[in-house]
C-alpha positions as CSV (number, residue, x, y, z in Angstrom):
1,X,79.0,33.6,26.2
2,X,76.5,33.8,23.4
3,X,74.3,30.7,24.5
4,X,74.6,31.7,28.1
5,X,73.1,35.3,27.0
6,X,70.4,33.7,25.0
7,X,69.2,31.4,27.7
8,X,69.2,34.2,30.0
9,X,67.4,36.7,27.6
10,X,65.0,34.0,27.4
11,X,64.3,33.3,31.0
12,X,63.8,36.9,31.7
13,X,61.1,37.7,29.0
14,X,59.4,34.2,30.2
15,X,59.2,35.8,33.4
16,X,58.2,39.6,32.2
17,X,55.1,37.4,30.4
18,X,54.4,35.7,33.4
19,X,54.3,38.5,35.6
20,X,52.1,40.2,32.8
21,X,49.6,37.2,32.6
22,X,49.3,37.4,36.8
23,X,48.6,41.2,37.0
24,X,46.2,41.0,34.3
25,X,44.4,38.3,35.5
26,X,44.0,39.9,38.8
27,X,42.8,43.0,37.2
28,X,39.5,40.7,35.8
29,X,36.5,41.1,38.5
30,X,36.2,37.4,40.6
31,X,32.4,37.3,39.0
32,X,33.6,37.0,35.4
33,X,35.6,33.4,36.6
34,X,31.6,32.4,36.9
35,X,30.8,33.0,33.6
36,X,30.1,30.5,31.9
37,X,27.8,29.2,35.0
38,X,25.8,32.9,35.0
39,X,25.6,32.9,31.3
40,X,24.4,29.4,30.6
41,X,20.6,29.2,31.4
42,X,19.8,25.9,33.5
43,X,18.1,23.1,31.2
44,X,13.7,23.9,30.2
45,X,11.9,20.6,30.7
46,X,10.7,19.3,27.4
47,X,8.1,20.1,25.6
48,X,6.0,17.0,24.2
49,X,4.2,18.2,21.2
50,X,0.0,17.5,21.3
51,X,-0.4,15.6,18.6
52,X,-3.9,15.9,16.5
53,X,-5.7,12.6,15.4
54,X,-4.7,12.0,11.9
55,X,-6.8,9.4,9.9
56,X,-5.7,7.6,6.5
57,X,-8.0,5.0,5.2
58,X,-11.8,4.0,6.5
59,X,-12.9,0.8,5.1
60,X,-16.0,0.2,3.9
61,X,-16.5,3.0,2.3
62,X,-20.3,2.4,1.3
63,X,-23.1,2.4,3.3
64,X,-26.6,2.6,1.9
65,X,-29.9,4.9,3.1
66,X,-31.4,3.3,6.0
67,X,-28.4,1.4,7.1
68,X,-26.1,1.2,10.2
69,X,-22.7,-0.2,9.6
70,X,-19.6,-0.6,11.7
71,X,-16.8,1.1,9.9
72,X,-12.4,0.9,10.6
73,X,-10.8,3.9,11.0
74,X,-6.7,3.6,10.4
75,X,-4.2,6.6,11.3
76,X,-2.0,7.5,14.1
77,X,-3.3,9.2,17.3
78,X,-6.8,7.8,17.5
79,X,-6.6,6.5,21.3
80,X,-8.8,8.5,23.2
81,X,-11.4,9.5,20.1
82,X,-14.8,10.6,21.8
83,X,-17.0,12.1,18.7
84,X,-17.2,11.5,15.1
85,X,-18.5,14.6,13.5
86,X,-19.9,14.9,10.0
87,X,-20.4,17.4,6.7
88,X,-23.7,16.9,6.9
89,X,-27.2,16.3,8.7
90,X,-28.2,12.9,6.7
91,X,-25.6,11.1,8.6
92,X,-24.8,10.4,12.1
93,X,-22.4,7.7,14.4
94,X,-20.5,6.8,17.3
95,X,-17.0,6.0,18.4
96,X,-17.4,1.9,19.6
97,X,-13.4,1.7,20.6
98,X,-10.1,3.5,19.8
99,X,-6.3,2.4,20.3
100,X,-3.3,4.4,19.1
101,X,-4.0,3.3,15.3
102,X,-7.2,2.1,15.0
103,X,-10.9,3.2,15.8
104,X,-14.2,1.2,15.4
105,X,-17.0,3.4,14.6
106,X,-20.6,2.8,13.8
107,X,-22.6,4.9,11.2
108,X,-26.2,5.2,9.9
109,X,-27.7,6.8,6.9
110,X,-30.9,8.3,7.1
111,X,-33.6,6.5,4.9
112,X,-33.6,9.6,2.6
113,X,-29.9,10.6,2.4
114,X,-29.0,11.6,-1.6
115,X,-26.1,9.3,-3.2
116,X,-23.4,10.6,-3.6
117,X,-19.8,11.8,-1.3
118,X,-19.7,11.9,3.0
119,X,-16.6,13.0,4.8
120,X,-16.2,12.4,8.7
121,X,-13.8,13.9,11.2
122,X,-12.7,11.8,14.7
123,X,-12.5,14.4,17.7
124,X,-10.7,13.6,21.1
125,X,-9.1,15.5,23.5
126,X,-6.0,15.9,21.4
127,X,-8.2,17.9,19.0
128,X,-10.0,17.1,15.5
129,X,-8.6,15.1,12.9
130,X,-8.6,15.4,9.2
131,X,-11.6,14.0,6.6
132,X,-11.9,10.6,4.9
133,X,-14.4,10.1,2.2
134,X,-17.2,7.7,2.1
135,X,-20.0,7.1,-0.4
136,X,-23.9,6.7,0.1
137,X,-25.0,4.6,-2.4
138,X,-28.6,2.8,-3.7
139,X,-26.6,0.5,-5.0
140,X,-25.7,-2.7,-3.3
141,X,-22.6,-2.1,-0.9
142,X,-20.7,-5.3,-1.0
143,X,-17.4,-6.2,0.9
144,X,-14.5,-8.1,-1.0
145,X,-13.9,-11.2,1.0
146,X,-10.4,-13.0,1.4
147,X,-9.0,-14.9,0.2
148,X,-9.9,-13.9,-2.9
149,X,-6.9,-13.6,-5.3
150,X,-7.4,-17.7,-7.1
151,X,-9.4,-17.8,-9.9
152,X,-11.4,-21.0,-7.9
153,X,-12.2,-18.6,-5.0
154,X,-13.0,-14.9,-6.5
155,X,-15.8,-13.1,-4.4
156,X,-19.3,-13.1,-6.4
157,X,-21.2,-9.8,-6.7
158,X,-24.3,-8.6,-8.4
159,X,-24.4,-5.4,-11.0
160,X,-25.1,-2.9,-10.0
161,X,-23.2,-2.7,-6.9
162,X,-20.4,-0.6,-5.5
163,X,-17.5,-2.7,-4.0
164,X,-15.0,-1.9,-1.0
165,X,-11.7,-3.7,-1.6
166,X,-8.3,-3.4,-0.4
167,X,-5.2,-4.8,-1.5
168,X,-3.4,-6.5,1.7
169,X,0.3,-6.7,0.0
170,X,1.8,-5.4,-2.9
171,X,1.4,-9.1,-4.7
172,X,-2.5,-9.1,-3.5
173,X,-4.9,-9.6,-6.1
174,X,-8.3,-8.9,-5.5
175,X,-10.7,-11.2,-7.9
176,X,-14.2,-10.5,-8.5
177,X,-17.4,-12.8,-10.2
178,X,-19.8,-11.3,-12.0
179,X,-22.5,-12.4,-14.7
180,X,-22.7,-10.1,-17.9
181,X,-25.8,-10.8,-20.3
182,X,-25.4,-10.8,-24.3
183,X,-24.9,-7.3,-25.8
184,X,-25.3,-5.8,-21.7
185,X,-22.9,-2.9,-21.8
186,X,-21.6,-2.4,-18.3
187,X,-19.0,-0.1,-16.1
188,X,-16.7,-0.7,-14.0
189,X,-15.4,2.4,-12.5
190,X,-12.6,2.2,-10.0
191,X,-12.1,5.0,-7.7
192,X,-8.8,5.1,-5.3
193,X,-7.2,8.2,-6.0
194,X,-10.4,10.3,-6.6
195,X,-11.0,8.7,-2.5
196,X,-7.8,10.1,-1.2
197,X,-6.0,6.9,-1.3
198,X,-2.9,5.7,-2.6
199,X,-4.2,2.6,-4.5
200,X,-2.6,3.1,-7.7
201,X,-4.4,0.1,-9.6
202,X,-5.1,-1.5,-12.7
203,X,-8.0,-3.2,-13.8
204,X,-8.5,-5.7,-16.2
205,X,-11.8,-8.3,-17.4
206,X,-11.1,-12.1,-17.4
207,X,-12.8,-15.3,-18.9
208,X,-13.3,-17.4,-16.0
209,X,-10.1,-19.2,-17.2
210,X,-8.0,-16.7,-16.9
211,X,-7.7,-15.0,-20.5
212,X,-8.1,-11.1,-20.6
213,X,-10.7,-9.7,-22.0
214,X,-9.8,-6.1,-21.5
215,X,-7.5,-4.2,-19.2
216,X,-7.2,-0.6,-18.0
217,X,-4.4,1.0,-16.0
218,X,-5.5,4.2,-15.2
219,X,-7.7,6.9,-16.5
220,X,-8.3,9.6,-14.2
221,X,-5.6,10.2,-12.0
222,X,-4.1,6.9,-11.8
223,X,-8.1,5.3,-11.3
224,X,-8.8,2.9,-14.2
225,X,-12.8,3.0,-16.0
226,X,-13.9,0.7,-18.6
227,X,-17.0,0.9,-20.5
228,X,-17.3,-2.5,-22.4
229,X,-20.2,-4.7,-24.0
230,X,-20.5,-7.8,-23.8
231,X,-20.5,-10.5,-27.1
232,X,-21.2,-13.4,-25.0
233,X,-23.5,-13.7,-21.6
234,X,-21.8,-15.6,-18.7
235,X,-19.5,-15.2,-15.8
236,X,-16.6,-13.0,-16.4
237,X,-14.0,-12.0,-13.5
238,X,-13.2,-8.5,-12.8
239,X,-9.3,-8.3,-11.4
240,X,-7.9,-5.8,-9.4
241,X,-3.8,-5.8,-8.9
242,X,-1.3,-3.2,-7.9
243,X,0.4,-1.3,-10.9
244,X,3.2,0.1,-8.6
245,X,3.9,0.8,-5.0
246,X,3.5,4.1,-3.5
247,X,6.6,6.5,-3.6
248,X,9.5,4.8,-1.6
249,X,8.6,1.6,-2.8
250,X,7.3,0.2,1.0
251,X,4.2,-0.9,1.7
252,X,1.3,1.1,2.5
253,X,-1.8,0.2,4.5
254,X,-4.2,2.4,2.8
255,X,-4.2,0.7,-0.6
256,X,-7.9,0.8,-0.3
257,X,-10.4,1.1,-3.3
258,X,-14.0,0.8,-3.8
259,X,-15.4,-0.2,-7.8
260,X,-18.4,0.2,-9.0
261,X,-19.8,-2.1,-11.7
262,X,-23.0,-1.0,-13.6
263,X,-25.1,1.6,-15.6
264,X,-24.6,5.1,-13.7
265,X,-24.8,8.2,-15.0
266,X,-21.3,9.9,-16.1
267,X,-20.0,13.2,-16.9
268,X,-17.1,13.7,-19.0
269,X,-17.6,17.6,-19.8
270,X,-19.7,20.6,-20.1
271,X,-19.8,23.3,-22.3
272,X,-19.9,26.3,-22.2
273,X,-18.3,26.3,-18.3
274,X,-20.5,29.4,-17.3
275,X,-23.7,31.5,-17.9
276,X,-25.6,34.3,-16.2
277,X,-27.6,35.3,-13.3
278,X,-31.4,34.9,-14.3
279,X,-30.6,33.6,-17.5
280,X,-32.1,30.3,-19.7
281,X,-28.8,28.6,-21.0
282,X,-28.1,25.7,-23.2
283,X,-25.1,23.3,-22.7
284,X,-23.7,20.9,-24.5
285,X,-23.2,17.9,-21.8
286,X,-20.9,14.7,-22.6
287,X,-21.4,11.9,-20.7
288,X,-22.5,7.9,-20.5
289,X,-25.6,5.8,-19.5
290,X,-27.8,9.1,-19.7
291,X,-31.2,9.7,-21.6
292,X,-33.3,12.1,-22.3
293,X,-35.6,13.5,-20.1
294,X,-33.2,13.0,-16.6
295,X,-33.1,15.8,-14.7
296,X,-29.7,17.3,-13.6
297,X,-28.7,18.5,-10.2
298,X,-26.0,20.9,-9.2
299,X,-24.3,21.8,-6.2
300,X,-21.6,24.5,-5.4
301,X,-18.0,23.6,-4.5
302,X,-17.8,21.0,-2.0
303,X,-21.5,20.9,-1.1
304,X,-23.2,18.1,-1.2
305,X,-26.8,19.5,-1.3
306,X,-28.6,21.0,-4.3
307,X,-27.8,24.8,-4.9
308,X,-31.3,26.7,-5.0
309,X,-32.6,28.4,-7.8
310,X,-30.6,26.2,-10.4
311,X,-32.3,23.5,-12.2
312,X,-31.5,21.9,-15.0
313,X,-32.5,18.7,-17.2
314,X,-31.1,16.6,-20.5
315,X,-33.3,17.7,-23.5
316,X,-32.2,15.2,-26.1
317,X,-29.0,13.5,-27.1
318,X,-27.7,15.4,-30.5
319,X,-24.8,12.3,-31.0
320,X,-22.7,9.2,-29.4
321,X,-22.0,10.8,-26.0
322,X,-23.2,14.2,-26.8
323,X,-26.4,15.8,-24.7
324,X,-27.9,18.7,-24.4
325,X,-28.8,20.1,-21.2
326,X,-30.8,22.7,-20.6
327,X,-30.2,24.6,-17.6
328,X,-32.4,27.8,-15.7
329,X,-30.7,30.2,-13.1
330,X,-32.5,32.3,-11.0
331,X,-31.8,35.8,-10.6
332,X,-31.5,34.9,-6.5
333,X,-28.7,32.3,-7.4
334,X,-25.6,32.8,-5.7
335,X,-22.5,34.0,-7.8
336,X,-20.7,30.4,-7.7
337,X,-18.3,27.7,-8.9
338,X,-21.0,24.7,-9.7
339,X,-21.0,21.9,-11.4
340,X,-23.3,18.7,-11.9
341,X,-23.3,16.3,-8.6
342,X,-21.1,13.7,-8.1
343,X,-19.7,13.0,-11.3
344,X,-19.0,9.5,-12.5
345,X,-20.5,8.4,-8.7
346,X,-23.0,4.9,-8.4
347,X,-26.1,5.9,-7.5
């Protein structure tokens, strides 16, 4: 009698539940059986973000006063580019043709542009992109030529000049002739990170058989400079290789560089770092190639043009590497973060 009891108490709360679960269902509104469908919004189209032109390398990246030149433009978002637009009035250009990664552009220096840095922006109907840095130079403006990584074929340039180079893979070598004279001091003074590029290079002075002379791997930033004399007069090769790949390890197509190789002007440091409004002050300059007697120019921040009412020249050289610059401010000056144009740039 037991399991007969069991199986019928069983049956009969089953069925109490069941009849619970029916009345309470019918107690619930019909609406709330659409919930899920009234609750759910219906699907937004997507939105496709507008993407700004974003440039990474521009090569060459010299151009002297007077000149036109027809300059690449790298990034990502370039179709379309309309107008290049520029920091300042000594420089103009046009867009020749733009694809998805690549723009032609030509640009011309006035006669009387100053040396020294030029940034340009690309503008399109996607908006304006970011700067890349170009140099004016007096110097001449050469363009390595490839293939130039055997010590048969390097490409042959003339100090003083300023170079534009870039390294094609990471085993590229970029090999460059030159002729030194006996006792000529020279330098060679790469720049890649101090152009916004991720060239990390080295640098290093061959016989034209091969054996080093002298090497640097990096001095400011990872940008190698060497300052070296000469013993003997003759062709010597200047070689430029990677010293490691960028972060990640892959390739890169902005391993772009320009050297300069020559006698320029070049600061190392100033001191002191600050004097007063309409005051005559005295500075201690250190630098290379400089002489007594050149006159200084300054600028404020990213300016390229002289600030007004601050003039300054070298006085006299008081030991190896040491100057003395003597500096006047006008009481007019602008309060300001200056400092001596273009350091360590060709002229």
């Amino acid at each position: 009698m037991g399991e007969p009891g069991f199986l019928m108490f069983t049956k009969s709360s089953i069925l109490r539940g069941v009849g619970c679960l029916i009345v309470a269902f019918s107690l619930v509104p019909s609406r709330a059986w659409a919930f899920e469908e009234s609750s759910v919004e219906p699907p937004k189209a997507p939105q496709v973000a507008i993407r700004q032109p974003q440039l990474n390398t521009i090569f060459p990246m010299a151009i002297q006063p007077g000149r036109r030149l027809r300059l690449e433009l790298q990034g990502e978002f370039l179709d379309g580019a309309s107008q290049l637009l520029f920091e300042s009035g000594d420089v103009s250009g046009a867009v020749v043709s733009a694809t998805f990664t690549t723009a032609l552009v030509d640009v011309a220096v006035s006669p009387g542009a100053a040396p020294g840095r030029r940034r340009l922006r690309l503008a399109s109907e996607r908006g304006v992109s970011n700067t890349v840095l170009f140099r004016v130079s007096r110097w001449a403006t050469p363009v390595e030529n490839e293939p130039n990584d055997d010590l048969d074929s390097p490409t042959s340039v003339e100090s003083p000049a300023l170079i534009s180079g870039r390294l094609q893979t990471e085993q590229d070598v970029d090999l460059y002739r030159f002729h030194a004279k006996a006792g000529e001091r020279l330098q060679f003074n790469v720049l890649g990170a101090r152009n916004g590029t991720n060239a990390d290079v080295s640098l290093a002075i061959l016989y034209p058989d091969g054996r080093e002379v002298v090497h640097d791997d990096g001095r400011f930033i990872w940008d190698p400079y060497l300052d070296h004399t000469f013993e003997a007069g003759g062709d010597y090769i200047a070689a430029i290789t990677l010293t490691r790949m960028p972060a990640g390890g892959q390739p890169r197509s902005d391993l772009s560089y320009q050297m300069a190789i020559g006698q320029s002007p070049f600061f190392w440091s100033v001191f002191p770092m600050g004097a007063r409004q309409g005051s005559s002050s005295e500075f201690t300059l250190r630098g290379d190639f400089m002489q007594a007697g050149t006159p200084v120019q300054f600028s404020a921040g990213a300016q390229q043009r002289a600030t007004d009412g601050l003039v300054g020249a070298i006085t006299e050289r008081v030991s190896s590497g040491d100057y003395r610059l003597a500096a006047k401010i006008h009481p007019s000056t602008a309060v300001a973060r200056n400092s001596p144009l273009e350091k360590g740039a060709a002229p």
